[in-house]
PyMOL commands that place a pseudoatom at each C-alpha (Angstrom):
pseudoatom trace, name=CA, resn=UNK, resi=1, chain=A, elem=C, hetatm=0, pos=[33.315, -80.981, 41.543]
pseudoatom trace, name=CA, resn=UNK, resi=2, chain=A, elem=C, hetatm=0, pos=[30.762, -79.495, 43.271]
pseudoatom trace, name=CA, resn=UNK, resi=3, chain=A, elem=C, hetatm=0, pos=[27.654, -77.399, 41.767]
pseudoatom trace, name=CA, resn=UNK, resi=4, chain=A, elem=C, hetatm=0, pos=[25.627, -74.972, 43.099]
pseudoatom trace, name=CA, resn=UNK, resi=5, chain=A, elem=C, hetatm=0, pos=[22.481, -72.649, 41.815]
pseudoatom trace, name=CA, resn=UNK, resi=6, chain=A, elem=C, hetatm=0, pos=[22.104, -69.514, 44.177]
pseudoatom trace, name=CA, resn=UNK, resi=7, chain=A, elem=C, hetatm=0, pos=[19.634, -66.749, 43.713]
pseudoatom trace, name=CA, resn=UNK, resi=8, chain=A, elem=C, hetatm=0, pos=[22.299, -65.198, 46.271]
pseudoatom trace, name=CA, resn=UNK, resi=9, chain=A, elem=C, hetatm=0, pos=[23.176, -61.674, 44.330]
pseudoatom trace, name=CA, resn=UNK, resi=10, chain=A, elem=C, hetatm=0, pos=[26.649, -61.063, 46.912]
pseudoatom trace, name=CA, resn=UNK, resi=11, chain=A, elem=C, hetatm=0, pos=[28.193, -64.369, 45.396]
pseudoatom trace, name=CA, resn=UNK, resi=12, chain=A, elem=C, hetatm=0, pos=[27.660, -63.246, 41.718]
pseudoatom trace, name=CA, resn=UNK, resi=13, chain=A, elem=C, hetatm=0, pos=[31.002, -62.369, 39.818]
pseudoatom trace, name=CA, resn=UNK, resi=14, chain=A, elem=C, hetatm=0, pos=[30.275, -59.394, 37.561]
pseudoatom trace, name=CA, resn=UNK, resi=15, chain=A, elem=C, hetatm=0, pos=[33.881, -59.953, 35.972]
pseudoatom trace, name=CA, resn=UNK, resi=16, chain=A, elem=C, hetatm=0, pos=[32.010, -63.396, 34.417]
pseudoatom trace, name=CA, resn=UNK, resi=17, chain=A, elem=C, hetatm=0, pos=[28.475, -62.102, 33.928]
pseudoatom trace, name=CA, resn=UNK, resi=18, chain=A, elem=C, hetatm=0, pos=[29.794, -58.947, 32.334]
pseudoatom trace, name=CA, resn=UNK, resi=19, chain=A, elem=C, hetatm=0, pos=[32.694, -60.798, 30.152]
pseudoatom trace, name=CA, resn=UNK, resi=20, chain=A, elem=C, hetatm=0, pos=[30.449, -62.862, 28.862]
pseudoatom trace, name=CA, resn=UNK, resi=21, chain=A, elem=C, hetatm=0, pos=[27.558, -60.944, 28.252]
pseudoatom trace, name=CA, resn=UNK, resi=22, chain=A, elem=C, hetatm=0, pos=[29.633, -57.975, 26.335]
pseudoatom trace, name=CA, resn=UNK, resi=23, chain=A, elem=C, hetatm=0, pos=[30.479, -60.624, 23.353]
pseudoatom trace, name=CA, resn=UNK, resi=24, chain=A, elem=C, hetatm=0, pos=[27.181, -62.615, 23.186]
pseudoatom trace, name=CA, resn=UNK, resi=25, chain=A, elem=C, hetatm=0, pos=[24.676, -62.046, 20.186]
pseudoatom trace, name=CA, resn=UNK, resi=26, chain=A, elem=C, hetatm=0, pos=[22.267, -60.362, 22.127]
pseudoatom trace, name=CA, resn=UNK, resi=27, chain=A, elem=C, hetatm=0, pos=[24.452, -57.359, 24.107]
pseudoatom trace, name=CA, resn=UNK, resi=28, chain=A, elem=C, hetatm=0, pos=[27.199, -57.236, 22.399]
pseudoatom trace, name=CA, resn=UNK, resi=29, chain=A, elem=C, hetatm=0, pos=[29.463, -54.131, 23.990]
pseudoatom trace, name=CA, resn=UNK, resi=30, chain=A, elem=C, hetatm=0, pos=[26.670, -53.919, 26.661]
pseudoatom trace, name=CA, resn=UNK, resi=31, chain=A, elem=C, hetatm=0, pos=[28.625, -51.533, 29.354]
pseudoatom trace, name=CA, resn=UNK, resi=32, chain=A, elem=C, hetatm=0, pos=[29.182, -52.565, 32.908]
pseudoatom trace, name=CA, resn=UNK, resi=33, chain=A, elem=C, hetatm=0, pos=[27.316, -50.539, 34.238]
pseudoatom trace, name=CA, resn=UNK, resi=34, chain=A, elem=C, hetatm=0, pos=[24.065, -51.819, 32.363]
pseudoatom trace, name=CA, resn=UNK, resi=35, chain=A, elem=C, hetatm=0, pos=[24.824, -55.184, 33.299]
pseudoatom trace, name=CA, resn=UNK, resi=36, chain=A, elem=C, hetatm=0, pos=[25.204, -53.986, 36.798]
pseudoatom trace, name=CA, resn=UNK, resi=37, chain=A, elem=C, hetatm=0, pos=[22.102, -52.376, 36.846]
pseudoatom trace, name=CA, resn=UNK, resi=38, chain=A, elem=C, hetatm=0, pos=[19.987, -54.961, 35.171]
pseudoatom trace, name=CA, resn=UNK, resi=39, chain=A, elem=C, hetatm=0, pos=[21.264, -57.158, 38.070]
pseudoatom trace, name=CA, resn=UNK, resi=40, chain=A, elem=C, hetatm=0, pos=[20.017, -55.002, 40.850]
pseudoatom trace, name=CA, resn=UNK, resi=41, chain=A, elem=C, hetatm=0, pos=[17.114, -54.892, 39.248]
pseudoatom trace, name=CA, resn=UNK, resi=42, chain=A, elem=C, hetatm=0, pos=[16.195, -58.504, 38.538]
pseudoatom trace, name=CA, resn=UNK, resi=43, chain=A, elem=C, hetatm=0, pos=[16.000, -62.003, 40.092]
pseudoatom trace, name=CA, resn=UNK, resi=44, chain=A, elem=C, hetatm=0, pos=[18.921, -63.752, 39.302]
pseudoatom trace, name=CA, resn=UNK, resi=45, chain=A, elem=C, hetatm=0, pos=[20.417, -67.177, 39.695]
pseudoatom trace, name=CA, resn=UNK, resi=46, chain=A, elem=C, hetatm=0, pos=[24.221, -67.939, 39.495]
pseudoatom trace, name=CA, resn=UNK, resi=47, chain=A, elem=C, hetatm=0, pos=[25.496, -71.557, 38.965]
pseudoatom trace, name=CA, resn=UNK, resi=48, chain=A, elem=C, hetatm=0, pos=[28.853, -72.204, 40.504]
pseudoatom trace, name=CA, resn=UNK, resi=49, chain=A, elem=C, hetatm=0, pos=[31.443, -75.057, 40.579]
pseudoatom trace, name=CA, resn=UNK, resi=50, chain=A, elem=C, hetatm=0, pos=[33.880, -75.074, 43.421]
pseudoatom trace, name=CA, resn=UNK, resi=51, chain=A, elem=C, hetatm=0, pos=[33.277, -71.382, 44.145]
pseudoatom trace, name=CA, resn=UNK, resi=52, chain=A, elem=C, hetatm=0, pos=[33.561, -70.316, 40.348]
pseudoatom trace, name=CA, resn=UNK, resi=53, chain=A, elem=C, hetatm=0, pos=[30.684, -68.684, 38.528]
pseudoatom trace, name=CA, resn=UNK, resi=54, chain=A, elem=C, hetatm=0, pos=[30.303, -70.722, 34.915]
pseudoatom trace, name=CA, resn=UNK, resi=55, chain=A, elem=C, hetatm=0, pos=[26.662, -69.858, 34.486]
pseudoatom trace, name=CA, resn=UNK, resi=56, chain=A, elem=C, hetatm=0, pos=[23.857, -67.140, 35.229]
pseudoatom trace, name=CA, resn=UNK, resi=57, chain=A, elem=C, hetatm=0, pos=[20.197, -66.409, 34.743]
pseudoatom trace, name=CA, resn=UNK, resi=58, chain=A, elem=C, hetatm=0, pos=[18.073, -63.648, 34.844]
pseudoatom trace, name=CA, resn=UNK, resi=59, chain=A, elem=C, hetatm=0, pos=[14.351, -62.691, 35.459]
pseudoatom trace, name=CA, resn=UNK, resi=60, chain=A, elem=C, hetatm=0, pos=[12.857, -59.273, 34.739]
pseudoatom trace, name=CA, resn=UNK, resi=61, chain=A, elem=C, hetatm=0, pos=[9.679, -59.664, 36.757]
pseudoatom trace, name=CA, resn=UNK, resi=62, chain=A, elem=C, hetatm=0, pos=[6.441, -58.183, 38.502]
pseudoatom trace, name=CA, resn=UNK, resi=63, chain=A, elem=C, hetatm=0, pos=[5.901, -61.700, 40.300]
pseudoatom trace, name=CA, resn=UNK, resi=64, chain=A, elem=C, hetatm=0, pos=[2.343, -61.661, 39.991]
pseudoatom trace, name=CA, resn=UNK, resi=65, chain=A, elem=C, hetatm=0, pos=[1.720, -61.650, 36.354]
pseudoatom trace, name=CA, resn=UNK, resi=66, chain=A, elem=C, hetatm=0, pos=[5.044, -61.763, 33.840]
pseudoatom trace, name=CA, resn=UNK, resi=67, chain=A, elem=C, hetatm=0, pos=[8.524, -62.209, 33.703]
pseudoatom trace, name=CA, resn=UNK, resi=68, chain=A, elem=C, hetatm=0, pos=[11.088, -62.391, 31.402]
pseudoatom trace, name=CA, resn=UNK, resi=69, chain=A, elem=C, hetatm=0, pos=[13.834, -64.985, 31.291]
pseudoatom trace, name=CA, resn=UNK, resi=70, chain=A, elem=C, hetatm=0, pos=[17.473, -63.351, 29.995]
pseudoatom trace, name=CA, resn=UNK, resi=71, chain=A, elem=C, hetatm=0, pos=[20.920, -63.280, 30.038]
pseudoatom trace, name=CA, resn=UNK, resi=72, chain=A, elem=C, hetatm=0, pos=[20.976, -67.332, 30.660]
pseudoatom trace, name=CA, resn=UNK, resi=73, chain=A, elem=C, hetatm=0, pos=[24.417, -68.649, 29.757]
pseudoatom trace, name=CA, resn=UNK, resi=74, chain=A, elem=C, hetatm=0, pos=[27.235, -71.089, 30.201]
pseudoatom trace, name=CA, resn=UNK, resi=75, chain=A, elem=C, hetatm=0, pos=[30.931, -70.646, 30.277]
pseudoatom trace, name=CA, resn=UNK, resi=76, chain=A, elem=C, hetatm=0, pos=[31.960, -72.458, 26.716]
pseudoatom trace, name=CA, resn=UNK, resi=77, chain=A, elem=C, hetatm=0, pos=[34.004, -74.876, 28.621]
pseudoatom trace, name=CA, resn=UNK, resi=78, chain=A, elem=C, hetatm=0, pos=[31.519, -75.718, 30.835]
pseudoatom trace, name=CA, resn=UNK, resi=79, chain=A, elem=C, hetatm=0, pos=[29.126, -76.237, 27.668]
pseudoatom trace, name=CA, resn=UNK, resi=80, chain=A, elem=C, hetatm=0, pos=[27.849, -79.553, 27.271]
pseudoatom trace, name=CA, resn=UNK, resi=81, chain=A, elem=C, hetatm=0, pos=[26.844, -81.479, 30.510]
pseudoatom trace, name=CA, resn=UNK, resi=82, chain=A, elem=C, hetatm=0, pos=[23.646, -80.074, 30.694]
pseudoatom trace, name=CA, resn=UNK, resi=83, chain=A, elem=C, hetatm=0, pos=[24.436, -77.082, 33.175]
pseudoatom trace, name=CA, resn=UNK, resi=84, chain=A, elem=C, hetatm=0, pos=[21.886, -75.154, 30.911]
pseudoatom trace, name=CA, resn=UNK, resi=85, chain=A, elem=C, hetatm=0, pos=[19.129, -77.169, 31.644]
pseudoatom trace, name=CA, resn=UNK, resi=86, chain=A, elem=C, hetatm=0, pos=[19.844, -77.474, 35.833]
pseudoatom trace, name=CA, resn=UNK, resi=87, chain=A, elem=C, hetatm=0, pos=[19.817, -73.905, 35.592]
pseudoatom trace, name=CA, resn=UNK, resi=88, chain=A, elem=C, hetatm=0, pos=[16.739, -73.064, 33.754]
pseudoatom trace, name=CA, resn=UNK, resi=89, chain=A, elem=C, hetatm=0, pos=[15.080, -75.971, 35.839]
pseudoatom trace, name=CA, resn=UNK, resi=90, chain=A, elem=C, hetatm=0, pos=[16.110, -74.012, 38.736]
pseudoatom trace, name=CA, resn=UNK, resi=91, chain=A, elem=C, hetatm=0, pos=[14.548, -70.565, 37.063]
pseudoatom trace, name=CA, resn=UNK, resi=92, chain=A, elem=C, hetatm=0, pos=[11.233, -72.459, 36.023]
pseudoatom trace, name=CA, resn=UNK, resi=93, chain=A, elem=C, hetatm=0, pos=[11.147, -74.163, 39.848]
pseudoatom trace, name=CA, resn=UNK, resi=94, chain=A, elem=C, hetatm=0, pos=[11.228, -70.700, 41.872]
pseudoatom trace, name=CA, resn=UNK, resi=95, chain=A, elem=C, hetatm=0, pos=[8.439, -69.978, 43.759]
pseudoatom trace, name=CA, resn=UNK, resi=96, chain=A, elem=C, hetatm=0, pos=[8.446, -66.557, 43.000]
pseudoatom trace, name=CA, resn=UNK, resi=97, chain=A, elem=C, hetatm=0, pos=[7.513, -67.253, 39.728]
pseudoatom trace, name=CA, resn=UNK, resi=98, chain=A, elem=C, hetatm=0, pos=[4.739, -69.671, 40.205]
pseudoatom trace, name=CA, resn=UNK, resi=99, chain=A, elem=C, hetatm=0, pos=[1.017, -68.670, 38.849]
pseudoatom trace, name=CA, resn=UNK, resi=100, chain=A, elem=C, hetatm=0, pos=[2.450, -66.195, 36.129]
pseudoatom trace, name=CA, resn=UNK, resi=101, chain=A, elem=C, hetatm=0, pos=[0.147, -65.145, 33.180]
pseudoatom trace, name=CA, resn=UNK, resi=102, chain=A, elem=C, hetatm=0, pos=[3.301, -64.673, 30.712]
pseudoatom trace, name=CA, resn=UNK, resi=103, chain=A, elem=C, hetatm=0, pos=[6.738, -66.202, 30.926]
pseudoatom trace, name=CA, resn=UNK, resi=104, chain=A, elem=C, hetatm=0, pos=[8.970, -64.783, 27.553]
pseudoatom trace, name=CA, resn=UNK, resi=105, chain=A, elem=C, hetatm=0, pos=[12.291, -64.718, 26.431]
pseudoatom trace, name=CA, resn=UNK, resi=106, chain=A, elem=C, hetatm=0, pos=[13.829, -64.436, 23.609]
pseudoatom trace, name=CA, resn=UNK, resi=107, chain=A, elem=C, hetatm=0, pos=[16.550, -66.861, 21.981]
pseudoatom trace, name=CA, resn=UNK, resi=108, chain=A, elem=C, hetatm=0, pos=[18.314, -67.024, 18.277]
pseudoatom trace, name=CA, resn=UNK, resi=109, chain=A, elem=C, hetatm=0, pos=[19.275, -71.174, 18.968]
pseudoatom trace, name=CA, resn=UNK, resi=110, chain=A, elem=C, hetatm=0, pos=[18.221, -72.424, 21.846]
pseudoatom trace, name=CA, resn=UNK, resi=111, chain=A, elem=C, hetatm=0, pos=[14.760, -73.065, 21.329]
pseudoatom trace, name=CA, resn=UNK, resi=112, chain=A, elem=C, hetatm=0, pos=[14.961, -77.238, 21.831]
pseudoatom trace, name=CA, resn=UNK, resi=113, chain=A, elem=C, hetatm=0, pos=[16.073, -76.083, 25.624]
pseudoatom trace, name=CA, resn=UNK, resi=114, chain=A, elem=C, hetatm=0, pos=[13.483, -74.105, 26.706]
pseudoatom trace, name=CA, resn=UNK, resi=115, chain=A, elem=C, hetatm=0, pos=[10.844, -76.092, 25.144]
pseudoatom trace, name=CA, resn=UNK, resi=116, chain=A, elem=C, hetatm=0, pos=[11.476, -78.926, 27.196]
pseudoatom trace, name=CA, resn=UNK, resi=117, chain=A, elem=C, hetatm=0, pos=[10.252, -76.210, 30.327]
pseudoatom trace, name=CA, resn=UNK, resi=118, chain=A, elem=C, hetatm=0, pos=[7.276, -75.998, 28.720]
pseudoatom trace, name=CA, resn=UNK, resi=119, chain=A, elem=C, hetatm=0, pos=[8.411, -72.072, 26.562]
pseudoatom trace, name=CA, resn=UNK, resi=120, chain=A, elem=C, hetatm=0, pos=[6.652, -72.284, 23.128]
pseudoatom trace, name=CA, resn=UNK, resi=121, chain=A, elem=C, hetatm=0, pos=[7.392, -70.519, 20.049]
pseudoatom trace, name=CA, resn=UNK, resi=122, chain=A, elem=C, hetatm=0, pos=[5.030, -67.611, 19.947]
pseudoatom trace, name=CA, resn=UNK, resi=123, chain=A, elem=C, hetatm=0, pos=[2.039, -67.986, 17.634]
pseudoatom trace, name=CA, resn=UNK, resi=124, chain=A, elem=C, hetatm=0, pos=[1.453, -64.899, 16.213]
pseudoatom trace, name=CA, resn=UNK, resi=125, chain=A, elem=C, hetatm=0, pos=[3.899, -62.785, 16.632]
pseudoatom trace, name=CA, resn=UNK, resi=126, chain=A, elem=C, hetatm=0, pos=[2.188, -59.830, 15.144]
pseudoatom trace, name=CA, resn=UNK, resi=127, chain=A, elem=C, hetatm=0, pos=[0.685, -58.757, 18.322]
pseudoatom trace, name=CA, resn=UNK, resi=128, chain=A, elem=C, hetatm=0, pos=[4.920, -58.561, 19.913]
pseudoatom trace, name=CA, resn=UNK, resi=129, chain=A, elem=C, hetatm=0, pos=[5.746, -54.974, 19.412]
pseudoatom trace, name=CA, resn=UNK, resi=130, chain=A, elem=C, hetatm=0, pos=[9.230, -53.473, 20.243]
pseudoatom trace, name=CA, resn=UNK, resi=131, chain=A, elem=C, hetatm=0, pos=[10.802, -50.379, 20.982]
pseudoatom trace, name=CA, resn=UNK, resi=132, chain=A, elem=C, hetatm=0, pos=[14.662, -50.025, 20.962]
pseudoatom trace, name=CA, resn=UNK, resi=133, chain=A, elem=C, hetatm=0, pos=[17.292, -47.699, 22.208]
for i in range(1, 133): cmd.bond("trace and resi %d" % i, "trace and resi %d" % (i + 1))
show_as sticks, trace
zoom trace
């Protein structure tokens, strides 16, 4: 079956991104229209197979001097072929993102993924400061 990573926003499905993302650890109940929004508002990267969107990235950047890697997932039953890491290779490949001071994100379990694109576990996190909703 064929794959394919697009940056192409008009091809993403926001039935899939949204589905997803509204039962994942990180947003759960997030609202359509967030998701939506944070879309128009980011670079993103869909991974399809035959036309069906089973994965998705996305970057909340400035393109000069951070960015901040989200939202990455996998369909479950696409899990397990190492779609994860085409994508993210993909992310960490875009030109748009080259020369960055900062490159975060955030993760609960995926930290053995991201370290193989060079992401380290922050060293002190005392200086990270947050403010929620």
């Amino acid at each position: 079956m064929p794959l394919d990573i697009t940056t192409d926003k008009s091809r993403l499905d926001l039935d899939v991104i949204y589905g997803y993302l509204t039962k994942s650890y990180w947003s759960p109940g997030i609202s359509r229209e967030k998701v939506a929004t944070a879309i128009e508002h980011s670079l993103c990267w869909g991974l399809f197979e035959d036309d069906r969107q089973i994965g998705f990235a996305r970057v909340v950047t400035d393109q000069s001097s951070f960015a901040y890697l989200a939202d990455v997932f996998i369909l479950p039953e696409c899990q397990g072929r190492g779609l994860g890491k085409r994508l993210v290779e993909a992310v960490v490949a875009d030109d748009r993102l080259r020369g960055l001071r900062r490159f975060m994100l955030a993760t609960r379990d995926a930290h053995g993924l991201y370290e193989q694109y060079g992401f380290e576990r922050v060293t002190d996190p005392s200086k990270l400061m947050e403010k929620g909703a």
